[in-house]
C-alpha positions in Angstrom: 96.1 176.2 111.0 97.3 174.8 107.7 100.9 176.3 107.9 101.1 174.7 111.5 100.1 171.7 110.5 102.2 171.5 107.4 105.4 173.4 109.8 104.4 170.4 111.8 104.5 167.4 109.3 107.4 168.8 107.5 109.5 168.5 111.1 108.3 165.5 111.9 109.1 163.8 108.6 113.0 165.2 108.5 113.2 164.0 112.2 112.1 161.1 111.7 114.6 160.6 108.3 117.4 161.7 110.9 116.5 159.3 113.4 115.5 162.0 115.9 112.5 160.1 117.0 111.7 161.8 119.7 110.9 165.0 118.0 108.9 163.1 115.5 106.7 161.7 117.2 106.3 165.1 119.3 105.2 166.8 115.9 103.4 163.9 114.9 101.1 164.6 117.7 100.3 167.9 117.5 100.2 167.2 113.8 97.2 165.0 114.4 95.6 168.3 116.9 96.2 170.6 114.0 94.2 167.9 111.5 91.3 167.6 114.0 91.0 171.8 114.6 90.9 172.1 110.7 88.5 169.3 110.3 86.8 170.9 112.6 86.7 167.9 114.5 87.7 170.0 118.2 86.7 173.6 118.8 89.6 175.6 119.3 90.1 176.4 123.2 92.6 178.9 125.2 94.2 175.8 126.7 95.1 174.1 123.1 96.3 177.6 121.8 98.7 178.0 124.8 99.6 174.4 124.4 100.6 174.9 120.3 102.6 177.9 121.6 104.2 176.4 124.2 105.3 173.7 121.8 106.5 175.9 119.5 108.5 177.6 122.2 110.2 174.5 122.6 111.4 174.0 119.4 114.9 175.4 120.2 115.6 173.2 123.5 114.6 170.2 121.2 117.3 171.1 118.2 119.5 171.1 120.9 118.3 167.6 122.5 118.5 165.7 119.4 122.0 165.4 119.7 121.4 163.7 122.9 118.7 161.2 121.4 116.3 162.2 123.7 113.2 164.9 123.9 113.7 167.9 126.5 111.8 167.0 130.0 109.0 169.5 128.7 108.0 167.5 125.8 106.5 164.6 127.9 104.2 166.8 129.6 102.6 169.1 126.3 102.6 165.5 124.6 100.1 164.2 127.6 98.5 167.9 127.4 97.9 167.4 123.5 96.5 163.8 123.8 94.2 164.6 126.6 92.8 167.5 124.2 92.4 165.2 121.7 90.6 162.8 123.6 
């Protein structure tokens, strides 16, 4: 959990530098779910470790998105996905 959380931080702060916002705040989010599982704040479930995976999956289509300023159509839905886990 620490390297994702610090993989996530780490991409979220250079995006963010870049002006790639949309992949920022993407990370940012399942920064904040990586936080909460090593706080132990959230017991770890199937559906958040398909979610993390599926999010990492995505990292390719997002590189190539940045250029467009915009997140892939994917992202919306695992964002939704990772702030209904959190709630």
């Amino acid at each position: 959990m620490q390297n994702l959380r610090r993989g996530f931080h780490t991409i979220k702060g250079s995006a963010l530098m870049v002006g790639a916002n949309a992949l920022g705040e993407f990370c940012r989010h399942l920064e904040q779910l990586s936080i909460r599982l090593m706080e132990q704040q959230l017991k770890v479930t199937p559906a958040m470790v398909v979610t993390i995976e599926q999010a990492i999956a995505l990292m390719p289509a997002f590189a190539k998105s940045v250029r467009d300023g915009r997140a892939p159509p994917q992202a919306h839905s695992i964002t939704n996905r990772v702030q209904r886990l959190m709630a």
